[in-house]
N, C-alpha and C positions, 0 to 999 in steps of 0.2 A: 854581490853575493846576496843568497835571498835571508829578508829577515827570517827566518826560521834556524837559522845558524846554529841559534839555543839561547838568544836574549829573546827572539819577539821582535815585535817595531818602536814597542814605545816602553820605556823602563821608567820608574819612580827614586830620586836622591831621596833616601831616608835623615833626619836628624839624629845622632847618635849620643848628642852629648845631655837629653834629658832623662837621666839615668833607663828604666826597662824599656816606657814608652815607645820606641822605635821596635817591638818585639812585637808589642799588642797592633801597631801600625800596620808591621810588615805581613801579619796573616791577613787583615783586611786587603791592603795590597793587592796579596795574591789573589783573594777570593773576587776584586774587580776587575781582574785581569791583565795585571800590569804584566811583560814577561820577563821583567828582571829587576831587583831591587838594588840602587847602588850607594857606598858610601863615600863622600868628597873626601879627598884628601888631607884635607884639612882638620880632619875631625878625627883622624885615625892616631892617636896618642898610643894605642897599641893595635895588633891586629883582632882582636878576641871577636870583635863585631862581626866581624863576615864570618866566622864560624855559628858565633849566637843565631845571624837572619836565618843563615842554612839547618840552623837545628829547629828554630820555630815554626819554620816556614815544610810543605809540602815536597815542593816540583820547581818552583823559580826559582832561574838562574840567581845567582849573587854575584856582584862585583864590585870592588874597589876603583875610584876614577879618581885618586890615581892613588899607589901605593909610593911615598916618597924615596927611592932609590938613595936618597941621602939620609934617612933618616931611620932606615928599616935593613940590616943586611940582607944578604940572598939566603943564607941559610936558614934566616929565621921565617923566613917567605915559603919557602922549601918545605919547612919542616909544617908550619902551619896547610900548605896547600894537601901535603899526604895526610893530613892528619885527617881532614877534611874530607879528600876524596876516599878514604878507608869508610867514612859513614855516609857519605852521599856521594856514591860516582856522577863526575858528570856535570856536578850544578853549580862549582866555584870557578870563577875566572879572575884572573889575575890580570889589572891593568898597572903600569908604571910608568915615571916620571920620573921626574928631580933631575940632578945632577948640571942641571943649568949653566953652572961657571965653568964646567967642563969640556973638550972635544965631545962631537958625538960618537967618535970611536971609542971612546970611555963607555957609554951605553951600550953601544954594540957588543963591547966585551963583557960587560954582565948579561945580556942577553943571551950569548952566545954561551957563556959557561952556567945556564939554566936547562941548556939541551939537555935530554934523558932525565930530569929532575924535574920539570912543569914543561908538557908537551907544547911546542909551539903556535898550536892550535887552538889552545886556553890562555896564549897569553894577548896582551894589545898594550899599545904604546901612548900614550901624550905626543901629540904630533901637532907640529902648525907647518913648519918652513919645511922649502921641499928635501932638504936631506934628511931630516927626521919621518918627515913620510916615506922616503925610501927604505930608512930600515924601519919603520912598523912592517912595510910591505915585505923585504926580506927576513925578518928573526923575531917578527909575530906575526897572529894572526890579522892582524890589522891595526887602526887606529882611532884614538880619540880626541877628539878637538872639543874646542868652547871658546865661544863670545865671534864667530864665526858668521856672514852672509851665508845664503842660502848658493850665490855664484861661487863661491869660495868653496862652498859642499860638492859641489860641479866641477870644480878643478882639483881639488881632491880626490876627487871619486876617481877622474883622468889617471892622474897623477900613481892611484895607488891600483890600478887595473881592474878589471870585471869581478878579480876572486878572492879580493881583500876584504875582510870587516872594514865598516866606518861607521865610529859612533860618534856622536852630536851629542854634546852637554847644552840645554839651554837653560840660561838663567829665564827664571819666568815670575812677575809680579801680577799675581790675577786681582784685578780690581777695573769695573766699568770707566772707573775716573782714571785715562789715560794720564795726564798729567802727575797725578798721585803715583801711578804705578810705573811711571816714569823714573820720577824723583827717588824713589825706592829702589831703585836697580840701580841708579847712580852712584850710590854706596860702593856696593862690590864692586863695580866697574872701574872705578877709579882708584879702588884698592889694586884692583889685578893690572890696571895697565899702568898703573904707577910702581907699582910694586916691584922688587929686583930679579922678579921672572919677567926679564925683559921680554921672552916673545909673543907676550900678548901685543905692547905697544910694534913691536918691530911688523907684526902680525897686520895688523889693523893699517900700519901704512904701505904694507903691499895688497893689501884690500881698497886702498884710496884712501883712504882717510889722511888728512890733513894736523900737523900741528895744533893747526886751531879746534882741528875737529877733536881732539884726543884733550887739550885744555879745558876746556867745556865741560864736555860729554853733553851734546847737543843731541835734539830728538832724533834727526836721523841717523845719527851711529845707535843710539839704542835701540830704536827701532829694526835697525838692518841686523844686529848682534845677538837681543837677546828678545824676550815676550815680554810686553805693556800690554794688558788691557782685558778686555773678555774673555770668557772660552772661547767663542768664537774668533777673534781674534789669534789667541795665541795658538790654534789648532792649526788656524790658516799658516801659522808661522812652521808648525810641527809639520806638516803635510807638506810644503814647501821643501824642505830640509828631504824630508823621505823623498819627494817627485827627483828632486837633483842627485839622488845617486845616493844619500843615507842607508847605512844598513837599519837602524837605531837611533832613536833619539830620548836621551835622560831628559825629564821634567827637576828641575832644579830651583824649588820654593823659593824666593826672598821674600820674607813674609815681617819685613820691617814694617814699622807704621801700622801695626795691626791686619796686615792682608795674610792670606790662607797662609797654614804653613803644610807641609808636605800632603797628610795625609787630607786634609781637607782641598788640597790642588787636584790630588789625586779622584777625589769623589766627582769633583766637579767637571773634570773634562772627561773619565769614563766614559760617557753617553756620546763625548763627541770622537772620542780618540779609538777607543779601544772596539 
């Protein structure tokens, strides 16, 4: 599907939890060109944020990567999306997750009783394994993956047909000293494939990776998964992702150790990205 969907090709993760700042961020943002601003899951204690970007912001899309399905009911998703779309048609999308310890027919049945309440065309799903990309591709508009090969965005893209969204979270560490910007991503990385959302690790070893490789977190799984290093570098990784079939790829700061945190990642790959 062509980026123009209504994200754009290349979107910016905002920080939300340093109280307005991600307000005064998200208009520069826009004004660089970003064509969608999104907030991690993680960070979403309520929903209020994606209304706030869409109220400070122009014309760019917003969205949530992910909204926790466990953590959030449908109604209150519901209520917040009309509420939304009543002031800005058009520019809030709705991505979701969670529900992990569950079938994925558990998912599919929230999804499915969203019909007629968040058009299926505003929504997109957390996807790695191929039944969960099957229903982003049946009961959304697509899907969103993270911590992902570029070959991986390729059988994906297979996977979910010609007329599916797919979006790409990359975690990104901008800093020349690969090494430094390495060891900085090794943080979340180890958080997330350690962590009881098993399908990152389950993820990573139908990508090839190895036990040993996942013990580690050795350069080339992070290199293969997430951005170390330059703009140019991590553009090459961003381009990558779009050339295999990406509709979209989130730029996702890890900005431990003193490296850029969003809106300064943001400035600095403009000129090569956008």
């Amino acid at each position: 599907m062509s980026g123009t969907w209504g994200l754009g090709r290349v979107g910016l993760a905002l920080d939300v939890d340093g109280g307005d700042e991600y307000l005064r961020q998200a208009v520069e943002a826009e004004e660089l060109g970003y064509g969608a601003l999104w907030v991690l899951g993680g960070q979403l204690s309520t929903l209020d944020p994606l209304a706030g970007l869409v109220r400070a912001t122009r014309e760019v899309a917003v969205a949530p990567g992910i909204i926790p399905l466990d953590r959030f009911g449908a109604d209150e998703v519901v209520e917040l999306f009309g509420r939304v779309e009543a002031e800005a048609p058009g520019r809030l999308f709705a991505g979701f997750g969670g529900l992990q310890a569950r079938p994925v027919s558990a998912t599919r049945e929230v999804l499915d009783g969203l019909d007629g309440r968040i058009p299926a065309s505003r929504r997109l799903l957390a996807a790695l394994g191929p039944r969960k990309l099957d229903l982003a591709r049946d009961s959304a508009a697509g899907a969103i993956t993270m911590l992902v090969t570029s070959e991986y965005t390729a059988q994906a893209r297979a996977r979910l047909g010609p007329e599916a969204v797919l979006v790409v979270c990359q975690l990104v560490a901008l800093d020349e000293d690969r090494s430094r910007a390495r060891e900085v991503l090794r943080g979340p990385l180890g958080f997330l494939v350690g962590s009881e959302v098993t399908g990152y690790a389950a993820n990573m070893r139908r990508m090839g990776f190895g036990e040993a490789d996942l013990a580690v977190l050795g350069d080339r799984l992070v290199d293969a998964v997430a951005g170390a290093g330059g703009a140019g570098v991590i553009s090459a990784g961003v381009r990558a992702h779009l050339e295999a079939g990406a509709d979209h790829v989130v730029l996702c700061a890890q900005s431990g150790d003193g490296l850029p945190g969003p809106i300064e990642l943001g400035r600095a790959l403009a000129g090569e990205l956008l």
